[in-house]
C-alpha positions, 0 to 999 in steps of 0.5 A: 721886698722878698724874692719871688722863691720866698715869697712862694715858699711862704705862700706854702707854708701859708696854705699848709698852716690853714687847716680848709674847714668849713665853720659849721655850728659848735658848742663854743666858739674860742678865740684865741688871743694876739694882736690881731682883732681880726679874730674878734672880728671873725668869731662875732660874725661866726656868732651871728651866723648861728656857729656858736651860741657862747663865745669864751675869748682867751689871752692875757698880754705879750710883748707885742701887745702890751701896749695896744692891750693894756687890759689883756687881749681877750678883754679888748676881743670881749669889747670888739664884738659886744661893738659888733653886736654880740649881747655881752651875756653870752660871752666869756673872757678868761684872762691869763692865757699866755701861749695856745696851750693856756687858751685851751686848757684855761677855756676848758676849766672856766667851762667846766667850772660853769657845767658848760656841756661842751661836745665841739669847740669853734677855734678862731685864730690868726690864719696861719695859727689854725693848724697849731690851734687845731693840734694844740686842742686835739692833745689837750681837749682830745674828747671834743670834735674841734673845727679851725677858723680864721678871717677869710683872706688870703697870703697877699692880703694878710701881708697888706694887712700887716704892711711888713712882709718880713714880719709875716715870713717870719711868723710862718717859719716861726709856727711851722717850726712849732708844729714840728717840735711841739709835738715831741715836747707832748704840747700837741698831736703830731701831723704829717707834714709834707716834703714840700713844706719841709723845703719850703720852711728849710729854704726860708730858714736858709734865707735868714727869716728866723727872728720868731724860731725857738731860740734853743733849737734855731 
């Protein structure tokens, strides 16, 4: 359990890091590798709501998924959605991506290789990751119109999900911490961040939920 001022904290950071697009069709929906095959689950529905004709999904493995993905994250996304009914010819795996740079720089050169004309990008992520994916791409893929996607879920449903409020507080503080200094490091485009947020993420910080922040500036 945390205290109802963390929680609400959290909850913040939560709806700041969601970026409200509304999905809308692209050239290509990317999905972004992690843990969670909810994202997978996410861009094959997308698909089969007309958003994307071509689906490339990114990621090699991490620490976290290592074991439950032994054979890279975006080839057991590639596998969810082809169960899902997405045809396995109109889906593009690219397999070494290591952090949310490598998915959209690496994306970009496998669909430049293969002459794909791409002129707006679907990212589908972890909900809280939609703004770093948004600013990741904006700085690198800076020529093409870029919408965020998630699964639609709320703060306390995604903590269900998880079953470790704690582990999601400090996923929150960890990718707020990021849209703060990655941007000074030329990783991403800066965003204006409200006050309210910085207190928010301050406040979490103070209350020890650091375990994902950057160990050389935590």
């Amino acid at each position: 359990m945390i205290s109802t001022q963390s929680w609400a904290d959290a909850q913040r950071l939560w709806d700041f890091q969601k970026m409200g697009h509304e999905p809308r069709p692209c050239s290509v929906a990317v999905g972004l590798g992690s843990h969670d095959l909810g994202v997978a689950d996410t861009t094959a529905d997308l698909y089969h709501r007309g958003m994307a004709p071509l689906i490339v999904f990114t990621g090699a493995t991490s620490r976290t998924t290592r074991e439950r993905m032994p054979r890279g994250e975006a080839e057991h996304y590639r596998d969810r959605a082809i169960e899902l009914g997405v045809p396995a010819d109109v889906i593009i795996v690219e397999p070494e991506a290591r952090n949310t740079g490598d998915n959209i720089r690496l994306s970009r050169a496998l669909l430049e290789e293969r002459h794909v004309a791409v002129s707006s990008i679907l990212l589908v992520s972890k909900p809280y990751e939609e703004r770093r994916a948004y600013a990741t791409a904006r700085h690198l893929w800076p020529e093409v119109d870029c919408v965020s996607a998630s699964t639609p879920m709320s703060f306390a449903e995604y903590v269900d999900s998880i079953h470790d409020v704690r582990l999601v507080v400090d996923m929150l503080v960890g990718a707020q911490q990021r849209l703060t200094v990655y941007p000074q490091r030329g990783f991403m485009i800066e965003q204006k961040i409200p006050q309210a947020v910085t207190a928010a993420y301050d406040r979490l910080c103070s209350e020890g939920f650091t375990s994902r922040l950057l160990p050389e500036v935590a």
